[in-house]
C-alpha positions in Angstrom: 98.4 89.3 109.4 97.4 92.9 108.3 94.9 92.9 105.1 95.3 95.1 102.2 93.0 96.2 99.5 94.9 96.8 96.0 92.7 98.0 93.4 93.5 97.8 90.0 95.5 94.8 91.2 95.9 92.9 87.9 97.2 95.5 86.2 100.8 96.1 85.2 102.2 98.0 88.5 99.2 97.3 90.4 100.3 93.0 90.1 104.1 93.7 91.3 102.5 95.3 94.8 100.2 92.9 95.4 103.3 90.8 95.1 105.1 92.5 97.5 102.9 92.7 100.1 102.0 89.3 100.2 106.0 88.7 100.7 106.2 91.2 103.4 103.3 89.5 105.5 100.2 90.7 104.3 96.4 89.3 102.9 95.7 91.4 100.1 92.2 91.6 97.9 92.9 92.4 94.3 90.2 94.3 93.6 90.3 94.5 89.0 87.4 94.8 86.3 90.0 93.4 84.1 89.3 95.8 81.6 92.7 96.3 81.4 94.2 94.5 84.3 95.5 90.6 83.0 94.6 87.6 84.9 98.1 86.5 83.6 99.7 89.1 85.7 98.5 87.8 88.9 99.4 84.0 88.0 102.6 84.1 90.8 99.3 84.2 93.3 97.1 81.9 91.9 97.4 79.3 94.3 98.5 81.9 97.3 95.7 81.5 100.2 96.9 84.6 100.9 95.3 86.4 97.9 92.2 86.8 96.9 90.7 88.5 93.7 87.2 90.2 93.0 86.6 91.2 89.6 84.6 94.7 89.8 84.9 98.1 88.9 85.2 100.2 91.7 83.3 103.1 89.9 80.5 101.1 91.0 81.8 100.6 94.8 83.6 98.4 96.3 82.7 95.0 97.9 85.3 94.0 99.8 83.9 92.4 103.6 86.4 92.0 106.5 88.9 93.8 108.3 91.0 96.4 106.1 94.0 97.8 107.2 95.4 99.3 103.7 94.0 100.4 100.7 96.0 100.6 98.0 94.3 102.1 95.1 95.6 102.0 91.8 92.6 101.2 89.0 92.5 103.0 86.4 93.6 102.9 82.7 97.3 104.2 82.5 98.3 104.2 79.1 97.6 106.9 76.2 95.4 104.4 74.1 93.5 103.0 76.7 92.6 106.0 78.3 91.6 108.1 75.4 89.7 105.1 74.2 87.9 105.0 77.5 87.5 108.8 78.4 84.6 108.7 80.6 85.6 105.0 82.6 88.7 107.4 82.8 87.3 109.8 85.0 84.8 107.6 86.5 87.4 105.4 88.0 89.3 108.7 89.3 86.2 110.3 91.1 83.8 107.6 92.1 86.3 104.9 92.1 88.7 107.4 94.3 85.8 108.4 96.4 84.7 104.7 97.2 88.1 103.7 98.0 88.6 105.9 100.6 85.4 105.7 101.7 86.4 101.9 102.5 89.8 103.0 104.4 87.3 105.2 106.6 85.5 102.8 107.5 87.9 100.8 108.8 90.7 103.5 110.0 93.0 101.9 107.3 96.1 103.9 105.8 95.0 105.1 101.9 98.1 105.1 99.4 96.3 106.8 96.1 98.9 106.2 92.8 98.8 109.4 91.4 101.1 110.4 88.2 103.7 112.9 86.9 101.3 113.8 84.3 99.5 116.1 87.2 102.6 118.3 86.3 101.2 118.7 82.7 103.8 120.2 80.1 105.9 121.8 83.0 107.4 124.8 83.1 109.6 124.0 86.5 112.3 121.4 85.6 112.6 119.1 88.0 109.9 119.0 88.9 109.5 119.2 92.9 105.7 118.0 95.0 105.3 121.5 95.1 104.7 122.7 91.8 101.2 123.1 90.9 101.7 121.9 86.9 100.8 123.1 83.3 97.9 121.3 82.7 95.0 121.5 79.9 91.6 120.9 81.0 90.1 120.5 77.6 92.6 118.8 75.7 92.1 114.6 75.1 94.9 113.9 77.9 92.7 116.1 80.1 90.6 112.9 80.9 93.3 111.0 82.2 95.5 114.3 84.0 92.5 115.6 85.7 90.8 112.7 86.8 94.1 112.1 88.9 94.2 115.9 90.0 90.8 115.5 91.1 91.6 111.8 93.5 94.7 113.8 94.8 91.9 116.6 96.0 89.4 114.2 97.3 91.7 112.4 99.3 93.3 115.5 100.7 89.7 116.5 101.6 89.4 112.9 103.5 92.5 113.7 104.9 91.4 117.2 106.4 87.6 116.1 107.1 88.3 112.8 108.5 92.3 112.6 109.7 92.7 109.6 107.1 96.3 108.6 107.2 96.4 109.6 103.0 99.3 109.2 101.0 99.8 110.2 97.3 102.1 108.7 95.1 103.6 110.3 92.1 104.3 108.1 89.4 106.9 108.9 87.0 107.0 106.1 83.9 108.1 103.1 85.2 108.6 100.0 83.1 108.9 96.3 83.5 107.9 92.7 82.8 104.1 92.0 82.5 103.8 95.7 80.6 101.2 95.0 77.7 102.6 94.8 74.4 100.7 97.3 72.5 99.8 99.5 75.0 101.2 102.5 73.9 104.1 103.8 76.1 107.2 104.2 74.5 109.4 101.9 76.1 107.1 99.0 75.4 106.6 100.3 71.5 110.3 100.5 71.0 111.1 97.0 72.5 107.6 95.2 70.1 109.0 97.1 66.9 112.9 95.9 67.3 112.3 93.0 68.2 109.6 92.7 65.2 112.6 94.1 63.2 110.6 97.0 62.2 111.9 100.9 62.5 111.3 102.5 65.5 108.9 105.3 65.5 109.7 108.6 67.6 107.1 111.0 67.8 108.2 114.6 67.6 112.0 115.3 66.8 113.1 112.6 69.6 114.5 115.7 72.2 111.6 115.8 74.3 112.8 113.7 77.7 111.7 111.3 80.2 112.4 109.9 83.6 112.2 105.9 83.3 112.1 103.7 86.9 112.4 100.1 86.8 109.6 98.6 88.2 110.8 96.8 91.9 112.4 100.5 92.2 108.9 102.0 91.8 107.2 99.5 94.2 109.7 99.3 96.7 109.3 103.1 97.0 105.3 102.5 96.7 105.6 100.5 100.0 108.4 102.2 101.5 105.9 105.2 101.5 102.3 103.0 102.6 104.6 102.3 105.5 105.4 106.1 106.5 104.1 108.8 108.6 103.8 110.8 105.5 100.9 112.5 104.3 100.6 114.0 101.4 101.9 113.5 97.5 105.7 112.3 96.8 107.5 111.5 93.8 108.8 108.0 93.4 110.7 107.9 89.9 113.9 108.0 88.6 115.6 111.4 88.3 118.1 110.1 85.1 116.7 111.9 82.5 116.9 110.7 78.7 115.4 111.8 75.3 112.8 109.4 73.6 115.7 109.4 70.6 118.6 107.9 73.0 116.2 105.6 74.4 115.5 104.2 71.2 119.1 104.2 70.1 119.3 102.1 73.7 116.8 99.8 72.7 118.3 98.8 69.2 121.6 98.2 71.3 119.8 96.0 73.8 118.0 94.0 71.4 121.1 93.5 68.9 118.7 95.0 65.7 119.9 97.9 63.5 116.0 98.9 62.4 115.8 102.4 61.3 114.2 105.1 63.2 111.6 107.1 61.3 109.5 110.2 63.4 106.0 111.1 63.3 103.5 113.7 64.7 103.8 114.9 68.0 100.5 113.9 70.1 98.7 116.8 71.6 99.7 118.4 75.2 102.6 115.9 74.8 104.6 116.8 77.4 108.0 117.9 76.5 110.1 117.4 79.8 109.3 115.1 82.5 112.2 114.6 85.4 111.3 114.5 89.5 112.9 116.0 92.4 113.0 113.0 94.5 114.5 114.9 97.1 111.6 114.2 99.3 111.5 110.6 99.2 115.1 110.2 99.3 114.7 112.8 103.3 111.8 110.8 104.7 112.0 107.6 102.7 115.5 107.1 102.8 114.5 105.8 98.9 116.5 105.7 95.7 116.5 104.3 92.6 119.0 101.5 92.2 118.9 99.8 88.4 119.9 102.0 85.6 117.8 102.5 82.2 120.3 100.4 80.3 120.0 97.5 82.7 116.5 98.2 83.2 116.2 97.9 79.1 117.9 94.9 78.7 116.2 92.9 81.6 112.8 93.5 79.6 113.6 92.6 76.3 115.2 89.4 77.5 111.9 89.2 79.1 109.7 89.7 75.8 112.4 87.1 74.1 111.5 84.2 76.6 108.0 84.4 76.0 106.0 87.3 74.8 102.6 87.9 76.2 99.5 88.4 74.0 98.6 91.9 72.6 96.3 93.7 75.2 92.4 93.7 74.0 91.1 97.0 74.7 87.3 95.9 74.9 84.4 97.7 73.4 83.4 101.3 74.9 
């Protein structure tokens, strides 16, 4: 039975592939400081002798004994609130926790899969945007801490890669969304579905016409294993390339949840990024990947999900 290491395993995205790797065959170590991670997201596994959990932040390192043949690392805080309320865990967890990680894939000649994000392409100027495109990034703004703490694990592991011949891949992450997302976390699809359900109006930031790229979660982690299992080396996006504005996904969330709630508009956050759609044309050539449930479907499968038994807000602990 192959062994994989999944940090940030109790997270949102980072609990759906531990899932899945348990179901294709494997022993996985959910490695989680549960700073934001949930123990609630891993309660499928609970009694699974096939999972184990160690609660530390692998800023610090990582103590995980045995044989490793995957490391899977996706800790760190993903959201726009938690991340600019933990600025320097941000880029802690992206450098020393990035560097520890694949220190512990060379150690045991085990495949790296880093979950980098679309947010490495900054406000782009390219639309789609293809692996290729080097971005439009600020390095001083207050989303800097979360956009360049990714763009400097995507350069460490690369330098692993050249130094060491790791077998390094580098996921791309456009927003995905799905059960066990943490009401009041701050992405929009997860605001939108908390305020119409709470029959309160829906607040779009900006004019609503800036866009985004929304994959439903099993999409994103069957394309997250589909590419731990390749010869591929290197970064790939793994989203969906149906682009929508934040104003018709809200008008699709009132539909879904059956409310007709206002929608009132406030303040554009800074370096907001106005468009955000992948090329997937890579992943579709060596992965053979696409995704397969549309935003509508997507939409209504979560609020039925928030309807038959919300979760707790998240507690962002003290900094």
């Amino acid at each position: 039975m192959p062994r994989a290491v999944v940090t940030g395993g109790a997270g949102f995205l980072g609990s759906h592939l531990a899932e899945a790797l348990v179901g294709g065959g494997y022993e996985v170590v959910v490695v989680d400081d549960f700073s934001t991670g949930r123990r609630e997201n891993l309660a499928g596994l609970a009694d699974d002798p096939r999972c184990t959990v160690v609660e530390h932040d692998v800023s610090w390192g990582l103590p995980v004994s045995g044989p490793v043949d995957a490391v899977c690392h996706l800790a760190s805080p993903a959201s726009p609130p938690a991340y600019l309320a933990r600025p320097l865990e941000t880029l802690a967890v992206g450098s020393e926790g990035t560097r520890h990680a694949l220190a512990l894939a060379h150690a045991h000649g085990a495949r790296f899969l880093l979950a980098s994000t679309s947010e490495i392409y900054g406000d782009p100027l390219v639309h789609p945007q293809p692996e290729d495109y080097l971005g439009n990034v600020s390095s001083i703004g207050p989303r800097s801490v979360y956009d360049e703490a990714k763009r400097f694990a995507e350069a460490i592991t690369m330098a692993y890669h050249r130094t060491f011949g790791l077998d390094t891949k580098i996921v791309r992450i456009f927003n995905t969304y799905g059960p066990r997302m943490a009401p009041g976390d701050g992405r929009v699809v997860t605001n939108f579905i908390e305020q119409a359900l709470a029959g309160s109006p829906l607040t779009v930031y900006g004019d609503g016409t800036q866009t985004r790229s929304f994959c439903w979660v099993d999409d994103e982690v069957r394309g997250l294993v589909a590419l731990l299992h390749s010869d591929w080396t290197g970064p790939m996006n793994i989203g969906n390339p149906a682009e929508f504005t934040v104003r018709e996904l809200a008008e699709l969330v009132r539909e879904a949840a059956g409310v007709d709630v206002p929608i009132t508009f406030a303040p554009l956050p800074q370096d907001d990024p106005t468009r955000r759609r992948p090329d997937i044309t890579r992943a579709g050539a060596v992965l053979g990947w696409r995704p397969e449930v549309p935003l509508r479907e997507g939409v209504e499968r979560l609020v039925a999900w928030y309807r038959a038994g919300r979760p707790a807000p998240a507690r962002l602990p003290d900094r």
